[in-house]
C-alpha positions as CSV (number, residue, x, y, z in Angstrom):
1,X,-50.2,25.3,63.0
2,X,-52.7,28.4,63.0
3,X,-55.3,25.8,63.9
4,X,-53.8,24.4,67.0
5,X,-52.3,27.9,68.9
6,X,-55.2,29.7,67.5
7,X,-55.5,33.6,67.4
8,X,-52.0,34.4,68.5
9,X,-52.9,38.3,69.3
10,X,-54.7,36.4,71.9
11,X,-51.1,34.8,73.3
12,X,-49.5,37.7,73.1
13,X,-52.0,39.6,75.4
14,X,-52.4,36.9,77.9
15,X,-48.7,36.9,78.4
16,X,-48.4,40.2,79.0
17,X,-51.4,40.7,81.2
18,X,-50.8,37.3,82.8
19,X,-47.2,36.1,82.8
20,X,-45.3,39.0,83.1
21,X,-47.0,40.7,86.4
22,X,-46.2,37.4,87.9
23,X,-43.1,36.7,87.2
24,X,-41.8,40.1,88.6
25,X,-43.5,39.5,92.1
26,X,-42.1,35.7,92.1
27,X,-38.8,37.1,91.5
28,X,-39.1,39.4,93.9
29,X,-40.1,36.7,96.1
30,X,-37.3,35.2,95.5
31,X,-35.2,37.7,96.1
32,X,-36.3,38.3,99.4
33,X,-37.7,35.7,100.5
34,X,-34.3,34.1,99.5
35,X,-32.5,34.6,103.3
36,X,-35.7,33.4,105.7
37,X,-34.9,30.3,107.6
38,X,-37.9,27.7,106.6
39,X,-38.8,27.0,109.7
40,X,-39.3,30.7,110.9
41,X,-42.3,31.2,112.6
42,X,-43.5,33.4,109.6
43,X,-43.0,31.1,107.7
44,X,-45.2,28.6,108.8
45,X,-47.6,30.6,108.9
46,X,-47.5,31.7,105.3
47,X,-47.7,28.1,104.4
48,X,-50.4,27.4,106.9
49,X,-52.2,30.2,105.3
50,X,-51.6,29.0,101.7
51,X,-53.1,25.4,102.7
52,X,-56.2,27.0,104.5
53,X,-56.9,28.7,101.3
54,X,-56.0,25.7,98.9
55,X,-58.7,23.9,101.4
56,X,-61.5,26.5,101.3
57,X,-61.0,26.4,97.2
58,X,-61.7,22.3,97.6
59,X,-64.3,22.7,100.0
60,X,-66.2,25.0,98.1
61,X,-65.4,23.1,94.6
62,X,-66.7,20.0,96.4
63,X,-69.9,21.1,98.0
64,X,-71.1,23.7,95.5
65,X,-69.1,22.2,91.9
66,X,-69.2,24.6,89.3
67,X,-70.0,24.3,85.3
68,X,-68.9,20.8,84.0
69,X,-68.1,19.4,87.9
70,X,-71.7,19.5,88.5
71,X,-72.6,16.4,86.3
72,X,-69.7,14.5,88.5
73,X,-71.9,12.2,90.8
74,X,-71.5,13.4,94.8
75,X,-69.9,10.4,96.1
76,X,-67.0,10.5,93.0
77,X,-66.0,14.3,94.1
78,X,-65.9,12.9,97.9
79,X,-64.4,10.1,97.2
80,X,-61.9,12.0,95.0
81,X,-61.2,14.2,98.3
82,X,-61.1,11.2,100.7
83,X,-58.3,9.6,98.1
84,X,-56.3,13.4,98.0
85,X,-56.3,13.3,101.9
86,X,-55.1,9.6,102.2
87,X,-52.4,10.5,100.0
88,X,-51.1,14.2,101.4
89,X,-50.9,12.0,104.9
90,X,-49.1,9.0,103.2
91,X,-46.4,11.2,101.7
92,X,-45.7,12.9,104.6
93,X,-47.8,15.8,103.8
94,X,-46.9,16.7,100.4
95,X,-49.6,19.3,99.0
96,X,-48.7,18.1,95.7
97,X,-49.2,14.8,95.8
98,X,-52.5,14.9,97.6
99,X,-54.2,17.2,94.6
100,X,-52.6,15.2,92.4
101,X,-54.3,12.0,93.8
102,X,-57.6,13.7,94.4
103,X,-57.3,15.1,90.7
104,X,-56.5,11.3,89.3
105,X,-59.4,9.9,91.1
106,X,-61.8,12.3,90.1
107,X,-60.9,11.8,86.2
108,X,-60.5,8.1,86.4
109,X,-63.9,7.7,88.0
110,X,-65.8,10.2,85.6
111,X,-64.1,7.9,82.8
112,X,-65.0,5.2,84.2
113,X,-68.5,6.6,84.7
114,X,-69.1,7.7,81.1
């Protein structure tokens, strides 16, 4: 079992430098964020915000692919992002289901590659 978690002193300091700090500011996301109508102007914008970013990330992936992306042939990370889009406007535009599409494209067609 040592073999497959590895070091565990490792775990144990990524959860507390990783998990924990999160998990209090979800909560207290939660918390307060708990009352807002969802269709509240600041609202949208927070979400609005949150895809622009999510986009710029792609964008940036896409153009300019980092590390192990970089051997992924141009037209398969396109293609990948043509697929995600299709998708997020198909399911009435679910974030989720768009990366996740993009994401299955991308590793199909690298597999398929070689």
């Amino acid at each position: 079992m040592s073999d497959f978690i590895g070091d565990w002193h490792a775990l144990v300091i990524l959860f507390v430098a990783g998990v924990i700090p999160n998990q209090i500011w979800r909560m207290l996301g939660l918390w307060f964020g708990g009352g807002i109508d969802e269709g509240s102007e600041l609202l949208v914008w927070v979400r609005a915000v949150a895809t622009a970013v999510l986009a710029g990330v792609i964008a940036q992936i896409v153009v300019e692919p980092p590390g192990a992306l970089a051997s992924v042939p141009g037209a398969l990370r396109y293609g990948a992002v043509v697929a995600g889009f299709a998708v997020f406007m198909l399911t009435r535009k679910s974030i989720f289901a768009g990366v996740v599409a993009g994401e299955i494209v991308m590793l199909a067609g690298k597999w398929w590659l070689g």
